[in-house]
C-alpha positions, 0 to 999 in steps of 0.5 A, spaced: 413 554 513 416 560 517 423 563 515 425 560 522 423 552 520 425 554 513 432 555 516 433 549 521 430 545 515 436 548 512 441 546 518 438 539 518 440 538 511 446 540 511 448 537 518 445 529 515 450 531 509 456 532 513 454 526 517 453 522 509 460 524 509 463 522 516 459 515 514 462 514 506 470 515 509 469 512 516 466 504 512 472 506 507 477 506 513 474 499 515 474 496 507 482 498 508 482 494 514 482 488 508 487 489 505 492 488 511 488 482 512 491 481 505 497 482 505 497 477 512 495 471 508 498 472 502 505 473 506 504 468 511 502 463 504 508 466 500 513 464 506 516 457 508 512 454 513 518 456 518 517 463 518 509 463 517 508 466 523 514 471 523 511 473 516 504 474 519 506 478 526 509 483 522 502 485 518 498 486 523 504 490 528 505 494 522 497 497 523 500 498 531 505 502 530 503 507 524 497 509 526 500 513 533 506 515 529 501 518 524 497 521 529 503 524 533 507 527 528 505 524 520 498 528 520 502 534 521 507 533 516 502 532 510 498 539 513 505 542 514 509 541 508 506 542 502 511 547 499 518 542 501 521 542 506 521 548 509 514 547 515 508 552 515 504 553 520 500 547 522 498 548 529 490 545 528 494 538 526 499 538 532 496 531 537 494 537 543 490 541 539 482 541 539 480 538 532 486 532 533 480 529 538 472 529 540 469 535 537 463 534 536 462 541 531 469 537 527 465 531 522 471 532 517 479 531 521 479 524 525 475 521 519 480 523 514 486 522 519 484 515 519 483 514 511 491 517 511 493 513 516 491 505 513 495 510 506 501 509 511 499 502 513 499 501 507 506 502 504 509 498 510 505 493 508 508 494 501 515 493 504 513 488 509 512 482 503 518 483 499 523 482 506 520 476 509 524 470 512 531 474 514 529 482 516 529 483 524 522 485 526 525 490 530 528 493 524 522 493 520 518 497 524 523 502 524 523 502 517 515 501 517 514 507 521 519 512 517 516 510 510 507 510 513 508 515 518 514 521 513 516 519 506 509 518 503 506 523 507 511 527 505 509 526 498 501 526 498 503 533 502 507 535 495 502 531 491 495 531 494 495 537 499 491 543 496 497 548 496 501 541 494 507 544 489 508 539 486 501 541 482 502 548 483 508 547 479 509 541 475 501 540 474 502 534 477 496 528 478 495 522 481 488 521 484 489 513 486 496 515 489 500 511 484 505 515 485 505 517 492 504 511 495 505 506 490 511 508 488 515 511 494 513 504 497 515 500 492 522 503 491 523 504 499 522 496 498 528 497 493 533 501 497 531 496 504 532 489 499 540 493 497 542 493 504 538 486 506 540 481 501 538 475 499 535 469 503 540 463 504 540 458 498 536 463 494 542 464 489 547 458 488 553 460 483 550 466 480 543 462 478 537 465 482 534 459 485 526 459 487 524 458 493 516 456 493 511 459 498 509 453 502 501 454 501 500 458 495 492 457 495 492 462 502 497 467 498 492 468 492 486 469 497 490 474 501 492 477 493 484 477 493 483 480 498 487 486 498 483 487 491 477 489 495 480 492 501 482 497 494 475 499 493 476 502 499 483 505 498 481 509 492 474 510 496 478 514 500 482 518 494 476 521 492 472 528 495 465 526 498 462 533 497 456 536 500 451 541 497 450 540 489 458 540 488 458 532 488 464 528 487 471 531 485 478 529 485 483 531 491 485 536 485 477 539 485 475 536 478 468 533 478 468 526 477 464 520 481 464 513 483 462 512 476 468 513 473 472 509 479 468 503 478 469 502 470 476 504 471 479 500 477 475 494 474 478 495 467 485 495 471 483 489 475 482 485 468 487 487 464 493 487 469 490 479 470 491 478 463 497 481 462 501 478 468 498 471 465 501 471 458 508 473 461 509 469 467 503 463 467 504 463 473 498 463 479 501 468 484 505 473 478 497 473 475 493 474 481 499 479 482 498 482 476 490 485 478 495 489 483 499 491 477 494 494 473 489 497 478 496 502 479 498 502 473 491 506 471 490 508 478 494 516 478 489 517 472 483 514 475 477 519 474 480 521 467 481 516 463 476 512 457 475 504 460 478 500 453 484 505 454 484 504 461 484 495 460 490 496 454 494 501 460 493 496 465 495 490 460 501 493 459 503 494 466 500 487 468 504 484 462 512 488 464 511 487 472 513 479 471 519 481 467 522 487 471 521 483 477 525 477 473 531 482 472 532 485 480 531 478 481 538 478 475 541 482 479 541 479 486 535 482 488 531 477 492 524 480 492 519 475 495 513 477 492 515 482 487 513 488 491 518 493 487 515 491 481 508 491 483 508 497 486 514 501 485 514 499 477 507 500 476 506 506 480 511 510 475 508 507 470 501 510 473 503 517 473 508 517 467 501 514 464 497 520 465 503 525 462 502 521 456 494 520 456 492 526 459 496 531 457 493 538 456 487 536 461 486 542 466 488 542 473 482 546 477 487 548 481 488 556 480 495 558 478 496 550 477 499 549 469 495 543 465 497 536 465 504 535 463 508 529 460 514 532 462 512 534 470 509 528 470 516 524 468 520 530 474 514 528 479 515 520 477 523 521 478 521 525 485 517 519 488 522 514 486 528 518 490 523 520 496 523 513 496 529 509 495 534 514 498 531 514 505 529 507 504 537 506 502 540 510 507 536 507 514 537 500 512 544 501 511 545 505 518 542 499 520 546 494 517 552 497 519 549 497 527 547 489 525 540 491 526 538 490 520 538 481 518 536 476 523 543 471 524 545 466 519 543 460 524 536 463 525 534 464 518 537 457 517 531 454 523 526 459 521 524 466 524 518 463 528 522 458 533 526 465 534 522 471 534 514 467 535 513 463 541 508 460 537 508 454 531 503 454 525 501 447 524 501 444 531 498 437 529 504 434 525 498 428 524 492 428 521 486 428 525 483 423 521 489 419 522 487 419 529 481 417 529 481 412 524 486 409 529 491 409 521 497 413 524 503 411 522 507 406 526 512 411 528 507 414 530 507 413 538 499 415 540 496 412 545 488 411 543 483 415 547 479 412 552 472 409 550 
């Protein structure tokens, strides 16, 4: 073989690694398409049948509005910001530039903007079930696109970027984005549910009423749902590279899929078990899979399986009770979204500082694993969520933006905002065409 046919040998080779790439986030990108499936279903089951559709519009027009306000301004804010609040140059992430469009030589920039894109679809997801049956939906797609589109980008910029200072600083780690996704959702949420309230009839003297999903076998397969389209999620948090550097972390520590699979199937069965012994309850135990995956996920690639599974347990096992006290307090989550994710993803990268401490970050210059950053990078996700959370929907509030009128939510959100009903056939077919429809029941027989 000559020099020159050893050569483009070699760019051939180098050329199918960079397409492997491409193809391995392009099918990540579209797994995560199922949990927005997920969260449809499950909110459409949790809801009464009067605000079904209302529930289920807001999932897929919260796909519709992120992902333009990503490319517009949220990708430029996660390659801007890493040092703070103060902006670097990120001129290559500006939606006029070359790479933020058809480039046949760029096989890396719109496959990863899409990844962090359905991230951000994700966080309004989050919000989306613990608001359901009183929020305007107008309302809502504001507040979806301040938190997918600016506050969590703002903080995987912090604690995910390359040059992130949270890392640098604090040896801050969160490889499955327990922190900057889960828990600056889950307390956004919080700070949104502060302003909203609670929904009519769900406290009656003080006392917290239960206000039951009207098909609860449609929410457990929507919980289902959102556990696959999670291989995809944290398919995307880890780098596919090429070459003999294989697998690492967003941190550039080697791990691989290996190390994923064990773990997020170890958080899967131990957050079940754990929600299971403290509620009995089918929605809190599916719930309790969504648990333990995030209570494990920030240190997915470093954690042993039995760790991970007793970790997992614990989250699991806390979620329904810290759900139980906000609901104490007048905090009417539908879904226990700020327990799930804003609890649990504290958990999660609290975890790691106590688990992993002393664990070396690959990062030049960046300090080892720490309990103490760990907690200070928790305490900042949580502000970075809840403030902003808290702040727009009270400037909402007191512009009457933000809760649907006492009649409307009383008749039901889908007579107002959906010209559509969701169970349209009051009379069972079989009725029909057995001819046993009741007598009230004015039908007129079909021909023949």
């Amino acid at each position: 073989m000559t020099p020159a046919e050893l050569e483009a040998l070699k760019s051939a080779f180098e050329m199918h690694q960079q397409m492997n790439i491409e193809v391995f986030y392009w099918w990540c990108t579209a797994i995560m398409f199922m949990i927005h499936a997920g969260f449809l279903a499950y909110e459409i089951g949790a809801s009464r049948v009067k605000n079904a559709l209302a529930s289920g519009m807001k999932n897929i027009l919260t796909l519709a509005v992120i992902i333009p306000t990503f490319y517009f301004f949220g990708w430029w804010i996660y390659n801007a910001f890493p040092g703070g609040f103060i902006p670097t140059d990120a001129a290559s992430a500006l939606p006029w530039s070359t790479s933020m469009g058809p480039d046949a030589k760029d096989l890396g920039t719109g496959i990863f903007w899409a990844a962090f894109a359905l991230f951000g679809a994700t966080t309004g997801s989050i919000m989306s079930g613990a608001v359901i049956e009183r929020i305007r939906l107008s309302a809502y797609l504001i507040l979806t696109i301040a938190v997918g589109s600016v506050l969590w980008i703002l903080a995987a910029a912090w604690g995910w970027h390359p040059d992130g200072w949270l890392t640098g600083v604090l040896g801050y780690h969160d490889v499955g984005a327990s922190g900057v996704v889960h828990a600056v959702a889950g307390f956004f949420s919080l700070g949104v549910l502060i302003n909203l309230g609670p929904r009519i009839g769900k406290y009656v003297d003080g006392k917290a009423m239960a206000i039951v999903p009207h098909n609860m076998p449609m929410a457990l397969i929507g919980l289902m749902m959102i556990i696959v389209g999670f291989f995809g999620f944290l398919g995307g948090c880890i780098i596919f590279n090429g070459g003999d550097t294989g697998w690492t972390t967003i941190y550039n520590n080697p791990t691989n899929l290996s190390a994923f699979a064990f773990n997020t199937l170890m958080g899967f069965a131990g957050g079940v078990i754990g929600a299971y012994l403290t509620s009995r309850e089918p929605f809190m135990t599916m719930s309790g899979g969504l648990a333990g995956i995030i209570t494990i996920a920030a240190g997915l690639d470093l954690y042993y399986p039995g760790l991970t599974f007793m970790l997992a347990v614990f989250g699991g096992a806390t979620m329904p009770l810290f759900g139980k006290f906000l609901e104490s307090k007048g905090i009417d989550d539908a879904v226990g979204a700020v327990a799930v994710h804003g609890w649990c993803g504290v958990l999660g990268v609290v975890f790691v500082g106590i688990f992993a401490s002393g664990y070396p970050n690959v990062i030049e210059g960046a300090p080892e694993i720490n309990f103490l950053g760990q907690l200070i990078s928790a305490a900042i996700m949580v502000a970075l969520g809840f403030i902003p959370g808290y702040l727009i929907s009270l400037a909402l509030k007191k512009l009457d933006m933000l809760r649907v009128p006492p009649e409307v939510e009383a008749k039901g959100l889908d007579l107002v905002e959906i010209p559509a009903v969701p169970y349209p056939e009051t009379v069972p077919a079989q009725d029909v065409v057995a001819q046993t429809t009741p007598a009230t029941e004015k039908l007129t027989p079909a021909a023949g």
